[in-house]
C-alpha positions, 0 to 999 in steps of 0.5 A: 179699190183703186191706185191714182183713178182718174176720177173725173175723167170728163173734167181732165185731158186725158179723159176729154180725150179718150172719151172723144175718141170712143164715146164721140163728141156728145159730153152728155154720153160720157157722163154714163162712164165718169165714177164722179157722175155716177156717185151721186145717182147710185142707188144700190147696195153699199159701196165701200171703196178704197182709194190710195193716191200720191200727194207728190204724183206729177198727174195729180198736180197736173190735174189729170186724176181729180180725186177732190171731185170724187170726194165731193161727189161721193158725200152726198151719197149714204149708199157710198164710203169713200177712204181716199187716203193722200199719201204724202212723199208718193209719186205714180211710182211701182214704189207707191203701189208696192208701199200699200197694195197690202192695205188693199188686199186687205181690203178686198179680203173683207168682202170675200 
């Protein structure tokens, strides 16, 4: 589960340059490290992913996090059961993570 991913981090700044910086110039190599590109190809056992993300989060309406991405990329694969949940009045705050890290531990506890 995750908590405000930067899902697509080969189509954001942020991600444009952390993936420079350790992986080089070569964008065709960041795609072994992009959750967005991975989703299309997986094809192991079933994944079920939990994922909260703040509608009011200043990264997600500056288009560093791109969950819509990860959304798309992840219909097109069986394999995959994506719950992005947009939490309304939500930032990048402890708050928001306080709020729903229960449903998350929850979460977790049914795989155990």
């Amino acid at each position: 589960s995750a908590f405000s991913p930067i899902c697509h981090p080969s189509k954001c700044p942020w991600g444009e340059k952390a993936f420079t910086g350790y992986l080089g110039e070569n964008k065709s190599a960041w795609s072994a490290y992009d959750a967005t590109d991975l989703a299309p190809k997986y094809h192991g056992p079933k994944l079920n992913i939990l994922c909260d993300q703040g509608a009011d989060d200043q990264f997600y309406k500056d288009k560093q996090l791109l969950p819509e991405d990860f959304v798309e990329a992840c219909k097109s694969n069986s394999n995959i059961d994506l719950q992005m949940r947009m939490q309304d009045g939500y930032d990048h705050s402890y708050y928001f993570i306080a709020t729903f890290v229960e449903d998350h531990i929850k979460f977790h506890s049914k795989f155990l």
